[in-house]
Every structure is written in C-alpha cells, then in structure tokens.
mmCIF file as gemmi writes it, N, C-alpha and C atoms, coordinates in Angstrom:
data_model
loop_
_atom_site.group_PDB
_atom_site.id
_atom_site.type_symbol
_atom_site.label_atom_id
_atom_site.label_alt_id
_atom_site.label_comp_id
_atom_site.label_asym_id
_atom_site.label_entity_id
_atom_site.label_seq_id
_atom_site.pdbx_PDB_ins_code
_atom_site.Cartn_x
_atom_site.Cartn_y
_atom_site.Cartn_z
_atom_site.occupancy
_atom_site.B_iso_or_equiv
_atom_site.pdbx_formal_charge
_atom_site.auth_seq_id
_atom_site.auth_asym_id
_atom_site.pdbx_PDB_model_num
ATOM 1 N N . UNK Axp A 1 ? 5.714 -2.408 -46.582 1 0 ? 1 A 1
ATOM 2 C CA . UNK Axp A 1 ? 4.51 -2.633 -45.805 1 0 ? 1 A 1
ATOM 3 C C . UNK Axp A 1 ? 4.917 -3.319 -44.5 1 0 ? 1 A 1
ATOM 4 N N . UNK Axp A 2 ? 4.394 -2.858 -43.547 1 0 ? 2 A 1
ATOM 5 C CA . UNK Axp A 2 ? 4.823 -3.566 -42.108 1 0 ? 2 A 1
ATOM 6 C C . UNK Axp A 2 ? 3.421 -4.23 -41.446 1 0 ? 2 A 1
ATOM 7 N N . UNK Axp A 3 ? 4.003 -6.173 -42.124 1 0 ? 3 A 1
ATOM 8 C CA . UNK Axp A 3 ? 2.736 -6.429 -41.178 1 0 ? 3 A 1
ATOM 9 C C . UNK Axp A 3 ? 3.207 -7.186 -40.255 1 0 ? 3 A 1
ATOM 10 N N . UNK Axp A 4 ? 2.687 -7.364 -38.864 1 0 ? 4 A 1
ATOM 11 C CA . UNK Axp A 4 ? 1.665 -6.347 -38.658 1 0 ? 4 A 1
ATOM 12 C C . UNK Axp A 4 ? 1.974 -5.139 -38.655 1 0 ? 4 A 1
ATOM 13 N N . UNK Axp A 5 ? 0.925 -3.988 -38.798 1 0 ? 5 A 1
ATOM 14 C CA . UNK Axp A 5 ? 1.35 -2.272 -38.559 1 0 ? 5 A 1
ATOM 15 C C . UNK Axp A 5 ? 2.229 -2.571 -36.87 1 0 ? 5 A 1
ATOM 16 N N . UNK Axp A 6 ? 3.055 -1.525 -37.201 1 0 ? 6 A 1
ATOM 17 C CA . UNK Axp A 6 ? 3.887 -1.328 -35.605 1 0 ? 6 A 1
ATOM 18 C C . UNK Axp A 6 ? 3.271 -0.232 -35.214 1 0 ? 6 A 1
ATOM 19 N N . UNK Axp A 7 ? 2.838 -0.265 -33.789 1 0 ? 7 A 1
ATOM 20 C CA . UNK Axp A 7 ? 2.328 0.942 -32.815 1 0 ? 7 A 1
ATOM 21 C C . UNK Axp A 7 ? 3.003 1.984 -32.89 1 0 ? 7 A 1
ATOM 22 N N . UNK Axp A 8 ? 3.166 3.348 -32.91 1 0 ? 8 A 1
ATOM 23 C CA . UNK Axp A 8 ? 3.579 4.68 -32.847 1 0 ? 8 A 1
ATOM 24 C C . UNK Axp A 8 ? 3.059 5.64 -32.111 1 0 ? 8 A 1
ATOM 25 N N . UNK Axp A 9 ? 3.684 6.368 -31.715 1 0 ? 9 A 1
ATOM 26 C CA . UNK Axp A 9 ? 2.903 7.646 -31.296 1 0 ? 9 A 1
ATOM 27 C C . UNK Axp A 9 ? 3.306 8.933 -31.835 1 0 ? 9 A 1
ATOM 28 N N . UNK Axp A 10 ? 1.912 9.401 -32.3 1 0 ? 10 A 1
ATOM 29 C CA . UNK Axp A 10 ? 2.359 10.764 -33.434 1 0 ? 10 A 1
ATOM 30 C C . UNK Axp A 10 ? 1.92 11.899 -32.092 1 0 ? 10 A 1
ATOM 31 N N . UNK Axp A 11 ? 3.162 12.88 -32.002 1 0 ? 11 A 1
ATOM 32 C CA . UNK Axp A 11 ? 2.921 14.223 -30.605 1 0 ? 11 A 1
ATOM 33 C C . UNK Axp A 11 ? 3.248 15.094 -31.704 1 0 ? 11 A 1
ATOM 34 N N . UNK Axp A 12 ? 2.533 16.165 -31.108 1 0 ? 12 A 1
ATOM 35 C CA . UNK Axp A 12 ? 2.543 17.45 -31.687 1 0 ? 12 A 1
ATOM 36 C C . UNK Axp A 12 ? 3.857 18.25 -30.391 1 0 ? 12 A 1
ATOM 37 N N . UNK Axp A 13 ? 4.62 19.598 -31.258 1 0 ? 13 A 1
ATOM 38 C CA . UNK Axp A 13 ? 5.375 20.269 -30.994 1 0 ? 13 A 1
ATOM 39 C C . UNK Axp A 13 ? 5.527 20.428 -29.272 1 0 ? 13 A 1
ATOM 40 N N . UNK Axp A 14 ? 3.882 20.277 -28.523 1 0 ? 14 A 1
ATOM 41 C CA . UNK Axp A 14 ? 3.734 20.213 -27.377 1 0 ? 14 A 1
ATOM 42 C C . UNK Axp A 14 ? 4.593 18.795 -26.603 1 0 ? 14 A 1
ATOM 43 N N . UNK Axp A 15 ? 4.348 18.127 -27.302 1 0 ? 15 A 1
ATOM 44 C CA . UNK Axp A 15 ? 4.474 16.711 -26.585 1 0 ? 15 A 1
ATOM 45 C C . UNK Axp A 15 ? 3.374 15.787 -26.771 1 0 ? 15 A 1
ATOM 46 N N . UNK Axp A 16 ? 2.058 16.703 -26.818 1 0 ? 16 A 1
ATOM 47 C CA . UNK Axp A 16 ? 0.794 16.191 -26.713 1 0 ? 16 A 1
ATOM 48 C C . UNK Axp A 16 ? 0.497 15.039 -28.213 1 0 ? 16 A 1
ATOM 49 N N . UNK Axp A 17 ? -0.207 13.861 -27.863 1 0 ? 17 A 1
ATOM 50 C CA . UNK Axp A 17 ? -0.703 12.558 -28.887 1 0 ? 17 A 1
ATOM 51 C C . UNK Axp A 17 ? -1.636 13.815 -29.666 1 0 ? 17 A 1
ATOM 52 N N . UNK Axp A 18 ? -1.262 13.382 -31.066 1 0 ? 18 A 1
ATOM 53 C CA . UNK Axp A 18 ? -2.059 14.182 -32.145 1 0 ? 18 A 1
ATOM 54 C C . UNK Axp A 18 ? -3.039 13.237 -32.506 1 0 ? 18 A 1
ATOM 55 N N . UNK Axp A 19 ? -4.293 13.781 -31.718 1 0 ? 19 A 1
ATOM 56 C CA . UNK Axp A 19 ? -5.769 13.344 -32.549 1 0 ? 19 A 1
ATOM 57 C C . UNK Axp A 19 ? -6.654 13.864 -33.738 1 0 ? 19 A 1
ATOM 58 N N . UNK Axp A 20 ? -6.995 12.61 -34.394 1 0 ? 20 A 1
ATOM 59 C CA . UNK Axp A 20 ? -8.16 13.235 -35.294 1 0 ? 20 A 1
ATOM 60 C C . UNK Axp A 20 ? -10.094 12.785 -35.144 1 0 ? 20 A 1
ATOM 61 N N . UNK Axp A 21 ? -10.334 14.158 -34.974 1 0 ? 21 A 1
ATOM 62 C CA . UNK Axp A 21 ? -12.066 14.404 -34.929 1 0 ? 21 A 1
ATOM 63 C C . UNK Axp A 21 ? -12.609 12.988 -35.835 1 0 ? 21 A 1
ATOM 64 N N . UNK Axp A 22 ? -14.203 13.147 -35.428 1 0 ? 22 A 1
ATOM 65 C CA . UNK Axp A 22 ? -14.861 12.698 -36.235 1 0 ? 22 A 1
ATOM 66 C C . UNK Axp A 22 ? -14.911 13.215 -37.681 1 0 ? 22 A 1
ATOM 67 N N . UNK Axp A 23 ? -14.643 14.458 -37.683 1 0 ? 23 A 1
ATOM 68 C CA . UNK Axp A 23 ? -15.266 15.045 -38.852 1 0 ? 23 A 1
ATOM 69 C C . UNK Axp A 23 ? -13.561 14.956 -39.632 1 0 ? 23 A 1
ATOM 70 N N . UNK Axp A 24 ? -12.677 14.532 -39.17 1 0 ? 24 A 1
ATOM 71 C CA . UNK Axp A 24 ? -11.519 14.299 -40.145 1 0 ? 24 A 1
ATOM 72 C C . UNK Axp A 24 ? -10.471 15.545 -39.808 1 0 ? 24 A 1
ATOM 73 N N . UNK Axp A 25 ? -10.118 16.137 -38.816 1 0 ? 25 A 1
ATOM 74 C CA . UNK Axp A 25 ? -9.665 17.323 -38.31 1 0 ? 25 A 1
ATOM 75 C C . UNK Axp A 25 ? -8.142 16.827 -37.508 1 0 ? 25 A 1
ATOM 76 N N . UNK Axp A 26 ? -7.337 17.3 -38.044 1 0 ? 26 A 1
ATOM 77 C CA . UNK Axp A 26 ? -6.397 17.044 -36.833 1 0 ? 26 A 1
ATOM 78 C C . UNK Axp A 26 ? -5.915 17.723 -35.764 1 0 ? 26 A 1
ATOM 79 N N . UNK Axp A 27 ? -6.093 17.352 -34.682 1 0 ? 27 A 1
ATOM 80 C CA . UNK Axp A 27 ? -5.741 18.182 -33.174 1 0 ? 27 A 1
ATOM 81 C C . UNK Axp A 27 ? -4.905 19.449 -33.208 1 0 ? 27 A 1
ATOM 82 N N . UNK Axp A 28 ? -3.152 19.238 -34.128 1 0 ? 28 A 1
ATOM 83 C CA . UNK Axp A 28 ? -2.647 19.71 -34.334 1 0 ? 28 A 1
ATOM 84 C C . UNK Axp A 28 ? -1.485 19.611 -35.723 1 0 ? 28 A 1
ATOM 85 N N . UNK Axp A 29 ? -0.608 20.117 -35.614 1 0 ? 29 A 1
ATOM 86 C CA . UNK Axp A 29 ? 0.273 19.5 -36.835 1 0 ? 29 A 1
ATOM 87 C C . UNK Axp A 29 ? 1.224 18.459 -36.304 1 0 ? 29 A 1
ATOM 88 N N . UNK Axp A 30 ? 1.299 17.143 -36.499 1 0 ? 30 A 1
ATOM 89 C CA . UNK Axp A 30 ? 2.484 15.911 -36.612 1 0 ? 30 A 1
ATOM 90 C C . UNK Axp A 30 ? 4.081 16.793 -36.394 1 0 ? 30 A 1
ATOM 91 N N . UNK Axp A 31 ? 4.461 16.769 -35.198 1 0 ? 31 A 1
ATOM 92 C CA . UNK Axp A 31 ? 5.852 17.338 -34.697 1 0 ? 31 A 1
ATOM 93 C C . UNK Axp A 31 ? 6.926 16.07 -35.238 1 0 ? 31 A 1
ATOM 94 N N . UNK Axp A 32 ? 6.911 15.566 -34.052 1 0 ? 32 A 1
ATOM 95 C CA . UNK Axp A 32 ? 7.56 14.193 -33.512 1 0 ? 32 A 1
ATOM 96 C C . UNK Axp A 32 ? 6.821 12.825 -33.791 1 0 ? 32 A 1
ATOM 97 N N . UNK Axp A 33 ? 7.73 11.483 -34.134 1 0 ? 33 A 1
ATOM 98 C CA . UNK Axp A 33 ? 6.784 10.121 -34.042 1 0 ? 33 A 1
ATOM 99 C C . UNK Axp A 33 ? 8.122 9.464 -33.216 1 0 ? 33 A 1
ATOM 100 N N . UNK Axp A 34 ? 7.084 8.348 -32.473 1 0 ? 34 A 1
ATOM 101 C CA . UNK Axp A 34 ? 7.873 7.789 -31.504 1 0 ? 34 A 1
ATOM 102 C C . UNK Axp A 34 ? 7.369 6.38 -31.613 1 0 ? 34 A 1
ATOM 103 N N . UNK Axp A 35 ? 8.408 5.081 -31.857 1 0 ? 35 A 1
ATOM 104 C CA . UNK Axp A 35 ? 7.971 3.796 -31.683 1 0 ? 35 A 1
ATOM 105 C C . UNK Axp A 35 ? 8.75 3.219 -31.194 1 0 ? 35 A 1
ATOM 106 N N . UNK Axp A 36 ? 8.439 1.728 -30.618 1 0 ? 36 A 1
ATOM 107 C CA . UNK Axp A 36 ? 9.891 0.845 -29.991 1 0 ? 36 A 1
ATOM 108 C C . UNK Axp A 36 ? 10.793 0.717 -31.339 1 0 ? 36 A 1
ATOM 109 N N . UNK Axp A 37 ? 10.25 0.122 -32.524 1 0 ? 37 A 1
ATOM 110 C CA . UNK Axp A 37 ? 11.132 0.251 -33.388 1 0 ? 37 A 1
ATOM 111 C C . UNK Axp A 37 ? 12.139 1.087 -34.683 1 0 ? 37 A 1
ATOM 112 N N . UNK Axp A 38 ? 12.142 2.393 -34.181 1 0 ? 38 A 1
ATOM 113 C CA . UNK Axp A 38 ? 12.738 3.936 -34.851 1 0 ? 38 A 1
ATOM 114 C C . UNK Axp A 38 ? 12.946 4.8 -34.041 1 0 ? 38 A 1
ATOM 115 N N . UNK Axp A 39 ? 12.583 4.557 -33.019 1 0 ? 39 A 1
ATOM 116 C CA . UNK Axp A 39 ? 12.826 5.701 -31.713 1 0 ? 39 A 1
ATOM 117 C C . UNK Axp A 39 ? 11.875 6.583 -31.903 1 0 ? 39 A 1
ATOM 118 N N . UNK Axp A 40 ? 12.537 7.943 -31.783 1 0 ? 40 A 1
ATOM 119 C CA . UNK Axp A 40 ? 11.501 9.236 -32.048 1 0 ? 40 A 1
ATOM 120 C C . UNK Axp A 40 ? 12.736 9.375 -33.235 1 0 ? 40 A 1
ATOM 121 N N . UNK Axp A 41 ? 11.593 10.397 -33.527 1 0 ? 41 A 1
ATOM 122 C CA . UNK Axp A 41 ? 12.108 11.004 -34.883 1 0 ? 41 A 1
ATOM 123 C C . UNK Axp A 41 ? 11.456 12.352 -35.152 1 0 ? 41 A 1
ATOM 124 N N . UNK Axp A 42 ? 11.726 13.618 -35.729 1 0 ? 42 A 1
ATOM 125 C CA . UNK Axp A 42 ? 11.107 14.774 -36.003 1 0 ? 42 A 1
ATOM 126 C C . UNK Axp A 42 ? 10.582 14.944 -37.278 1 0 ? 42 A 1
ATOM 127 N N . UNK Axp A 43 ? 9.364 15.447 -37.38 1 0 ? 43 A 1
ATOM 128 C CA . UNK Axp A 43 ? 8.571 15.073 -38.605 1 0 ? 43 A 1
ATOM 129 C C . UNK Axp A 43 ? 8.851 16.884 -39.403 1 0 ? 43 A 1
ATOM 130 N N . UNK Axp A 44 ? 9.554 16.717 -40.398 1 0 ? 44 A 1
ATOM 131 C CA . UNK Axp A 44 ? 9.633 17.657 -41.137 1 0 ? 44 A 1
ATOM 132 C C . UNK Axp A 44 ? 8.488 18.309 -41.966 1 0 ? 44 A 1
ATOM 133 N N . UNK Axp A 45 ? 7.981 17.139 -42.675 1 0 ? 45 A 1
ATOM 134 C CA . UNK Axp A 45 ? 6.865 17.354 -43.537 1 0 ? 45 A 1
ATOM 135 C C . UNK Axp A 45 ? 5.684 16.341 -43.192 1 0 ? 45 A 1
ATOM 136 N N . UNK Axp A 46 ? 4.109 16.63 -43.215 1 0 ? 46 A 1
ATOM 137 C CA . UNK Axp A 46 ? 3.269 15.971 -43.065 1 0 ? 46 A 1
ATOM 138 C C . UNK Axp A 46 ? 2.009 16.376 -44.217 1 0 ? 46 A 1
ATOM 139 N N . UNK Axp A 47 ? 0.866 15.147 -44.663 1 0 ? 47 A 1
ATOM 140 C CA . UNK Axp A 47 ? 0.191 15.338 -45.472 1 0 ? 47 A 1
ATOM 141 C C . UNK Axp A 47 ? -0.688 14.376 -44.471 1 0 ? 47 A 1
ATOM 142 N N . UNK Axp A 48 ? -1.884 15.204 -44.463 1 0 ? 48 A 1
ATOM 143 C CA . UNK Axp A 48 ? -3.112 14.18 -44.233 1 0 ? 48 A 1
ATOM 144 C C . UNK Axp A 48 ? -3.849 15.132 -43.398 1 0 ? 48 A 1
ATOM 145 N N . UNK Axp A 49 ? -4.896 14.619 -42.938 1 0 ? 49 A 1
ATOM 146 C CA . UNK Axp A 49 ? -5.753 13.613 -42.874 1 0 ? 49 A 1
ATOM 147 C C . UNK Axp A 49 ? -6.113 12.842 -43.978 1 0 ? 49 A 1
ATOM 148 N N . UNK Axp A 50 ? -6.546 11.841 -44.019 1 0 ? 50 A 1
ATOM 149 C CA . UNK Axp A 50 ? -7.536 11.37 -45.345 1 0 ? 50 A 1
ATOM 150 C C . UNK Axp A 50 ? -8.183 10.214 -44.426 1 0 ? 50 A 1
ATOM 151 N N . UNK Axp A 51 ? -9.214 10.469 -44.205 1 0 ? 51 A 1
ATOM 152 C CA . UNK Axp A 51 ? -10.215 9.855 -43.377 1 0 ? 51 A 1
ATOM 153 C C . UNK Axp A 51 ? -10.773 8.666 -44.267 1 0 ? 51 A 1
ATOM 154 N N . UNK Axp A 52 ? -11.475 7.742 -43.664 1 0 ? 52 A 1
ATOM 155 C CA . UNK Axp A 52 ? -11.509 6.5 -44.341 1 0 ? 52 A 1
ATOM 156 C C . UNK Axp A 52 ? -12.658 5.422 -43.823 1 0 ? 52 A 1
ATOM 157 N N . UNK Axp A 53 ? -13.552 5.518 -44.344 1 0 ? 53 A 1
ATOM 158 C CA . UNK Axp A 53 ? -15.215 4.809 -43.647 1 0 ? 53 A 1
ATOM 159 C C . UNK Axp A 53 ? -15.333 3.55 -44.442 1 0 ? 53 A 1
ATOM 160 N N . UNK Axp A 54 ? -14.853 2.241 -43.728 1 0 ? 54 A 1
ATOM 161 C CA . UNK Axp A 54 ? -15.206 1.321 -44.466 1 0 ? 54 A 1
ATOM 162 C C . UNK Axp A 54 ? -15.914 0.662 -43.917 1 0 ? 54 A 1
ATOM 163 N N . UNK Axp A 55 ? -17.004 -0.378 -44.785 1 0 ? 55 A 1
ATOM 164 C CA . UNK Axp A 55 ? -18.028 -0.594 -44.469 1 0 ? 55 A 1
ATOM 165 C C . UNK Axp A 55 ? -19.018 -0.398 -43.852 1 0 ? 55 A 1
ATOM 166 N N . UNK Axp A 56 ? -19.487 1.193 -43.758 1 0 ? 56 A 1
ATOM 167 C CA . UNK Axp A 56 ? -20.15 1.666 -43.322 1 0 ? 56 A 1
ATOM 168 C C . UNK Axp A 56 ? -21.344 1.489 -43.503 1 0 ? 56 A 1
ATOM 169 N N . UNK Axp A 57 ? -22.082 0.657 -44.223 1 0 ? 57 A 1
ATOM 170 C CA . UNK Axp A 57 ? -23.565 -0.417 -44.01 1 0 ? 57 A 1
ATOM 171 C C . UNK Axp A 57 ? -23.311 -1.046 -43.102 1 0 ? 57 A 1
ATOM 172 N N . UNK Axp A 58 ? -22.054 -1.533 -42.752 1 0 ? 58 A 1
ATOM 173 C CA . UNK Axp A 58 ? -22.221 -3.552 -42.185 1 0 ? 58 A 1
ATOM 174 C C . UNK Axp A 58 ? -21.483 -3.258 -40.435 1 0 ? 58 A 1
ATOM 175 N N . UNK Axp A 59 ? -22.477 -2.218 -39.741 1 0 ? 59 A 1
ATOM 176 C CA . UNK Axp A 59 ? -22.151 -2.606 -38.15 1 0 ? 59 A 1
ATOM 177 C C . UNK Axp A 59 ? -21.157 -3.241 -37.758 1 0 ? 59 A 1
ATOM 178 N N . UNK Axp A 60 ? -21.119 -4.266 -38.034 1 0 ? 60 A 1
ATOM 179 C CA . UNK Axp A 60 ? -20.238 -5.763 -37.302 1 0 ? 60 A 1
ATOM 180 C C . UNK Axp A 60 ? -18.916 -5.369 -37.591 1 0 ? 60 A 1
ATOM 181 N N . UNK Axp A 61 ? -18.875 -4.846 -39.166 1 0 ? 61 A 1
ATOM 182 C CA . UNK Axp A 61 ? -17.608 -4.741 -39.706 1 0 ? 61 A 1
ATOM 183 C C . UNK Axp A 61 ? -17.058 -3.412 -40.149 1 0 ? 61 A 1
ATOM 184 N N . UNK Axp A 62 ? -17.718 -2.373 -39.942 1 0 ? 62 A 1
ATOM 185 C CA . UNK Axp A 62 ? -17.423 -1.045 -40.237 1 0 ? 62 A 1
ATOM 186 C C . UNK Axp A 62 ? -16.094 -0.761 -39.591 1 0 ? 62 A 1
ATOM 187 N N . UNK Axp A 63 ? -15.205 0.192 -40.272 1 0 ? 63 A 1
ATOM 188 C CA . UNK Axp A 63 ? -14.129 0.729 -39.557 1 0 ? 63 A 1
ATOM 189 C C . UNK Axp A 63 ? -13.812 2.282 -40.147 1 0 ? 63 A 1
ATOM 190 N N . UNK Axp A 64 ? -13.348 2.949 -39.308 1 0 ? 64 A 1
ATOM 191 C CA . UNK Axp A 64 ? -13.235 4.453 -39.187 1 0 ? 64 A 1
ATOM 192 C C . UNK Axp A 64 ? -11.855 4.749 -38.972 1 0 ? 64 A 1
ATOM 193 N N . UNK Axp A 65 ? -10.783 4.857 -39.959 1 0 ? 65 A 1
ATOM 194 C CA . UNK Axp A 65 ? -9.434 5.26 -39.641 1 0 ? 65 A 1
ATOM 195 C C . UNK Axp A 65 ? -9.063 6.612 -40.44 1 0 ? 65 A 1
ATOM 196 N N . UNK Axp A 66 ? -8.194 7.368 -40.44 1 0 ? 66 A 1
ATOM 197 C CA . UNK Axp A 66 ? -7.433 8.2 -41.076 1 0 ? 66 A 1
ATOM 198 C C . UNK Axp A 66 ? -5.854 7.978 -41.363 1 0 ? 66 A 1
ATOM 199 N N . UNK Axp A 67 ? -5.644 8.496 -42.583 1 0 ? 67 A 1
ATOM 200 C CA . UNK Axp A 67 ? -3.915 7.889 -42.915 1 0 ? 67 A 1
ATOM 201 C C . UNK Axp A 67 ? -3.418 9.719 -42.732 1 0 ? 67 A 1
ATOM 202 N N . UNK Axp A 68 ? -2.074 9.115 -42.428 1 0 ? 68 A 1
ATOM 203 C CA . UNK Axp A 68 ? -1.568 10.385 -42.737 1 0 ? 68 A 1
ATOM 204 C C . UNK Axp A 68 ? 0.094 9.951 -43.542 1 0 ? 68 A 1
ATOM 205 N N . UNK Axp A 69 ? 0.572 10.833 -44.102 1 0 ? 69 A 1
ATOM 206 C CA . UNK Axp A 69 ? 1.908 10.672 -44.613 1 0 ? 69 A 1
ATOM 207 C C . UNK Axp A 69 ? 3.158 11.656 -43.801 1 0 ? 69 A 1
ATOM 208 N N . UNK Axp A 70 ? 3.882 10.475 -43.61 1 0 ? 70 A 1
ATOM 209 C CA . UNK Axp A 70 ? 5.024 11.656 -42.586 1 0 ? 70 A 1
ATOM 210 C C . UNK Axp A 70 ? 5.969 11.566 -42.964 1 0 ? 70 A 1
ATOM 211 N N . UNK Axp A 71 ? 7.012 13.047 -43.478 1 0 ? 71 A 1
ATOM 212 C CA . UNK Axp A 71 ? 8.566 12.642 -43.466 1 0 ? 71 A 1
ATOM 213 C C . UNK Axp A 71 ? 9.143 13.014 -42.596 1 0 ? 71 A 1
ATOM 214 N N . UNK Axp A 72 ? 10.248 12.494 -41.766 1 0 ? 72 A 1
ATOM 215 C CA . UNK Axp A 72 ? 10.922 12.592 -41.337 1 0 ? 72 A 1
ATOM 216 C C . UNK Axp A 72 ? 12.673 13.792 -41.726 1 0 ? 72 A 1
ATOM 217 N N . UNK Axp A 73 ? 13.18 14.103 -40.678 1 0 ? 73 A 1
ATOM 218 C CA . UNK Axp A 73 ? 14.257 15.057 -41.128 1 0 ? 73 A 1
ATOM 219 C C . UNK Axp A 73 ? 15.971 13.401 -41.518 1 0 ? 73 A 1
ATOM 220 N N . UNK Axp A 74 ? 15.051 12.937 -40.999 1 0 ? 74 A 1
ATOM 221 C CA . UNK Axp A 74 ? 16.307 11.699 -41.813 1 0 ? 74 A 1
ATOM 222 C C . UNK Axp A 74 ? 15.792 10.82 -42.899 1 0 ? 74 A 1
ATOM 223 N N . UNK Axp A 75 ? 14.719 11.815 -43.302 1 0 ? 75 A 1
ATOM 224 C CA . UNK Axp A 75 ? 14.217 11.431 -44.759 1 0 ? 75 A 1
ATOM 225 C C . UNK Axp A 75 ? 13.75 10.182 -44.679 1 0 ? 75 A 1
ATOM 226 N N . UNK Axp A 76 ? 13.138 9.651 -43.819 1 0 ? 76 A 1
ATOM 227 C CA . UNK Axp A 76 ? 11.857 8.346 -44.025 1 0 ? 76 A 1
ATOM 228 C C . UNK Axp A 76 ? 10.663 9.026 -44.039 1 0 ? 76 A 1
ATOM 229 N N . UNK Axp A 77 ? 10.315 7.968 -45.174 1 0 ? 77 A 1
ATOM 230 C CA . UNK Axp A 77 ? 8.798 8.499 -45.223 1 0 ? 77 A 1
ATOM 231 C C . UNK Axp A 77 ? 7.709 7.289 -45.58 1 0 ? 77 A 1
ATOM 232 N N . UNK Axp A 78 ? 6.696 7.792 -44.258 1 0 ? 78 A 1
ATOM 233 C CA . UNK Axp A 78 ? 5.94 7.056 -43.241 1 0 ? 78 A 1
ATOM 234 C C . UNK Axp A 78 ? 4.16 6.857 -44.001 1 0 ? 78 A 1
ATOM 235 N N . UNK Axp A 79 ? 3.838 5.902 -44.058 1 0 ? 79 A 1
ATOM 236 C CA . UNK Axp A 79 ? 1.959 6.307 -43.724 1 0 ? 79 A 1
ATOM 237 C C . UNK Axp A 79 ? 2.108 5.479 -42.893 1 0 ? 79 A 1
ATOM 238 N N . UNK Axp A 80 ? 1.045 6.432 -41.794 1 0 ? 80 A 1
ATOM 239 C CA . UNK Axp A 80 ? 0.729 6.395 -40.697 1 0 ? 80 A 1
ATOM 240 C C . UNK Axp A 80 ? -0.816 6.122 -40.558 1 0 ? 80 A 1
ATOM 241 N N . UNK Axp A 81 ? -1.297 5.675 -39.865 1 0 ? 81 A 1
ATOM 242 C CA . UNK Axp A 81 ? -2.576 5.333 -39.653 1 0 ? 81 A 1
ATOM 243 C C . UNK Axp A 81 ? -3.154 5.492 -38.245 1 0 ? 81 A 1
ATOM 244 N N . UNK Axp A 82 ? -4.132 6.39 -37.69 1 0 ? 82 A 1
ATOM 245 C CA . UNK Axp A 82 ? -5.035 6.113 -36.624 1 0 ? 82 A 1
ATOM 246 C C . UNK Axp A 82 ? -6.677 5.833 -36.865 1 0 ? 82 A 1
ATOM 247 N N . UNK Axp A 83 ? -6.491 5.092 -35.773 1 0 ? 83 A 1
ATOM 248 C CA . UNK Axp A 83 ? -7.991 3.985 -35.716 1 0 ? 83 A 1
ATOM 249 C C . UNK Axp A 83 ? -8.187 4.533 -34.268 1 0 ? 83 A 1
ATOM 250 N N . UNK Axp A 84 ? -9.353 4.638 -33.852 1 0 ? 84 A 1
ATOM 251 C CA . UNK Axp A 84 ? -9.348 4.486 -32.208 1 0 ? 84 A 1
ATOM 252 C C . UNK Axp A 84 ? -8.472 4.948 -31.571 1 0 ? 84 A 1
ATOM 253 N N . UNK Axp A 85 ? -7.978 6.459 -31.727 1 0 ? 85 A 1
ATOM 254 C CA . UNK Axp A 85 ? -7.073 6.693 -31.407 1 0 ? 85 A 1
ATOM 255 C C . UNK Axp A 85 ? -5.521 6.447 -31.004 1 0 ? 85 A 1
ATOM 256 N N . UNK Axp A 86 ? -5.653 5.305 -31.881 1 0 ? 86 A 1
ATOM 257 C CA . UNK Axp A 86 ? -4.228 4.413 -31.712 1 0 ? 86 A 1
ATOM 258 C C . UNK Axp A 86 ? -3.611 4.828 -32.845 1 0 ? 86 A 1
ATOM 259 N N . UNK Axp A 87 ? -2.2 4.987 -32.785 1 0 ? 87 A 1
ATOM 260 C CA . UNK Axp A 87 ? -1.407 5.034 -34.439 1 0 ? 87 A 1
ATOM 261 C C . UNK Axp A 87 ? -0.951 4.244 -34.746 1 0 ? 87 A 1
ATOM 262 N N . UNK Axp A 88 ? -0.161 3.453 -35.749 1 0 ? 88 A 1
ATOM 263 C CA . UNK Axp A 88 ? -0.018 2.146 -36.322 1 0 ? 88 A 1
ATOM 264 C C . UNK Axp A 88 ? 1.26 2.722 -37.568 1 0 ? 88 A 1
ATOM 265 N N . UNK Axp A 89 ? 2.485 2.698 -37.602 1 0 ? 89 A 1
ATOM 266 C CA . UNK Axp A 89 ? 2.897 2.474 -38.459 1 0 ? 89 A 1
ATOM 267 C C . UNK Axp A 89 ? 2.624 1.43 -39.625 1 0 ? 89 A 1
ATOM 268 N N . UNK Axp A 90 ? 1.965 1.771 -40.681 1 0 ? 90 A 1
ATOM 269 C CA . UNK Axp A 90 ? 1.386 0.876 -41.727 1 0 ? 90 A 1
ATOM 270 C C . UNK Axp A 90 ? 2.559 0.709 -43.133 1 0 ? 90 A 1
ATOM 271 N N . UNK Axp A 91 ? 3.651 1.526 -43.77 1 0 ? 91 A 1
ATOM 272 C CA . UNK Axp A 91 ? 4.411 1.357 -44.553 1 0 ? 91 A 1
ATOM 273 C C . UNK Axp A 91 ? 5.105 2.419 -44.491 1 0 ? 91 A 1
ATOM 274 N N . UNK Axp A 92 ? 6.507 1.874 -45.121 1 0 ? 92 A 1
ATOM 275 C CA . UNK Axp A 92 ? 7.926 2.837 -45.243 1 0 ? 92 A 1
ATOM 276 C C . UNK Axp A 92 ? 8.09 3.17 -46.736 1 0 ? 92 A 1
ATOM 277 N N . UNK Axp A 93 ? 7.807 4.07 -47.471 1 0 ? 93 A 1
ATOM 278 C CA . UNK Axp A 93 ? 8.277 4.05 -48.518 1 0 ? 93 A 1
ATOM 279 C C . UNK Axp A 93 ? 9.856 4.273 -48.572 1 0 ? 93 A 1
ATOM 280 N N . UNK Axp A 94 ? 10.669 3.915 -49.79 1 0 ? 94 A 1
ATOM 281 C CA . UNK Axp A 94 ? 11.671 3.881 -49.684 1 0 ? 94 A 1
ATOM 282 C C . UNK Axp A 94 ? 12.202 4.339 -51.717 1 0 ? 94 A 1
C-alpha cells in the first residue's frame, strides 16, 4: 500500500491521459504509466474500470473514483486509482 497514493499518469498507446466517463467507461485501453517514482513503464495487461460511489447521500463527503489493475511488462502489478481525473498509484502487489 503506498501512503500517501503516488501521482501517475495512465496514457493510452497515443500518448493521450486515459480518462474515465461518468458512466464508468474508459477513454481508451491503459498503454503506458508514468510517475516520478517508476518512470514509465508499458502496461501489458489491464483490468478495470470498477467505478466506486462513496457516500453518495452525504454531499460534503461523497467521492467518485474508479480502480483499475495494471501489469506491467516487468511484471509489477499496480491498482491504480482515478478521482477527478487525477491517477494515484494506490498499491503494488507483490
């Protein structure tokens, strides 16, 4: 678990930041991830969306993220998290 989550950026094959919709959709498929701490890396295998509405009664405190799972071709494997269009390295399994 990495706390805090470390910032990432998940690009698709284009180059382009891979977003996900409201409705839980992803832009494209997870190519490449890039952080200050792993560099880039090429994403072999990916699983996700899995969209995620918490507290969705309580305004103040509601939050709207999606996880995704990424492996890498040097075999790390990632959940990944975007919120607000930000990505967040959240844990390394190992």
């Amino acid at each position: 678990m990495h706390t805090p989550p470390q910032p990432m950026e998940v690009l698709d094959v284009a180059g382009t930041p891979v977003r996900v919709s409201g409705r839980g959709f992803a832009s494209a498929a997870p190519a490449r991830v890039r952080s200050a701490s792993v560099g880039v890396c090429v994403v072999e295998s990916w699983a996700g969306p899995w969209p995620v509405e918490e507290r969705w009664w309580d305004t103040a405190k509601a939050r709207r993220l999606a996880r995704f799972q990424l492996l890498t071709t040097e075999g790390r494997l990632w959940l990944a998290v975007v919120e607000g269009g930000a990505w967040w390295l959240s844990a390394e399994y190992r």
